[in-house]
C-alpha positions, 0 to 999 in steps of 0.5 A: 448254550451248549451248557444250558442244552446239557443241563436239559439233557441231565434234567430229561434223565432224570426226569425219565429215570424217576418216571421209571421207578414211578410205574414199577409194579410190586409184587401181589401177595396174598393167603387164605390164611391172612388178610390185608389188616385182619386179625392172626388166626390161633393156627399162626400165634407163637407157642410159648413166652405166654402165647399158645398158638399152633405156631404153623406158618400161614400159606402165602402165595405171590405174583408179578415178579419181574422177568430178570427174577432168580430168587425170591425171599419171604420175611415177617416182621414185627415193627411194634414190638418193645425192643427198639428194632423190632422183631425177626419172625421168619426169614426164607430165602433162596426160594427159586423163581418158578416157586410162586407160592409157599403152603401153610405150616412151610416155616413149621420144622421139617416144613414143606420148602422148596428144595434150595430154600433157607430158613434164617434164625428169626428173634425167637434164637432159632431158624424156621417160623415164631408166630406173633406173641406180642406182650399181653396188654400191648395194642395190637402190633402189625406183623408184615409178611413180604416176598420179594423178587431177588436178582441173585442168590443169597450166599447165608444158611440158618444161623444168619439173623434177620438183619443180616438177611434184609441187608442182603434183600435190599442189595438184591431187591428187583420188586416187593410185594406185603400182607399186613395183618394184626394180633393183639392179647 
């Protein structure tokens, strides 16, 4: 009996546990720039390997971050692009947690960050932000804009790829939030 009592008290855990993690809120991301599904203005298009876009990041801005929150992280992200993991467009960390909001062209060289803030090295070889510049006659690709609620720091500067910065993120993750949106030429 006090086998079966144990096994239900396991169970009950569990049960509570995955309930929890049911009813976590995700961070709200938004941005007068972008929106959910849109198309990307010309304003936020690469500049260059064909593309002649002004290549300014867009603003984003973002709410219901946990209260344990330290940091948060910006990424963008193209899950279409033909080279079999992807495309890096922009990475921001070490954003501090009373930051809720990051102004257009922020990612553009010598952009508006907060003080702390790093920008990691995207596909394009060099940190700060590379708009979408997907090959001409390709379908529309997505390009995921995510911020995400971090319990720690990040100990990366500039030079730390995309993968290297998610692999972080996630070991640090306390909330994400996404705005999706499209660019096809």
């Amino acid at each position: 009996m006090k086998r079966f009592q144990s096994f239900q008290n396991g169970i009950l855990l569990c049960v509570l546990f995955f309930a929890g993690s049911a009813f976590a809120v995700d961070l709200k991301v938004t941005s007068s720039a972008l929106k959910e599904g849109g198309t990307i203005a010309n304003a936020h298009v690469f500049s260059g390997f064909g593309c002649s876009g002004e290549n300014n990041s867009p603003d984003l801005q973002w709410s219901g971050a946990p209260k344990e929150t330290k940091f948060f992280a910006v990424t963008a992200y193209d899950p279409d692009a033909p080279t079999g993991s992807g495309w890096w467009h922009w990475t921001v960390i070490n954003i501090p947690a009373t930051v809720t909001s990051l102004p257009a062209k922020a990612g553009n060289d010598k952009g508006p960050l907060p003080a702390g803030a790093v920008q990691g090295r995207t596909d394009f070889g060099k940190p700060g932000y590379g708009g979408p510049c997907p090959p001409k006659g390709d379908k529309p690709h997505r390009y995921i804009f995510k911020v995400f609620a971090l319990k720690d720091k990040i100990d990366l500067d500039g030079e730390a790829s995309g993968a290297l910065v998610g692999f972080y993120i996630n070991s640090l993750k306390l909330a994400e939030g996404k705005l999706t949106a499209k660019y096809g030429r």
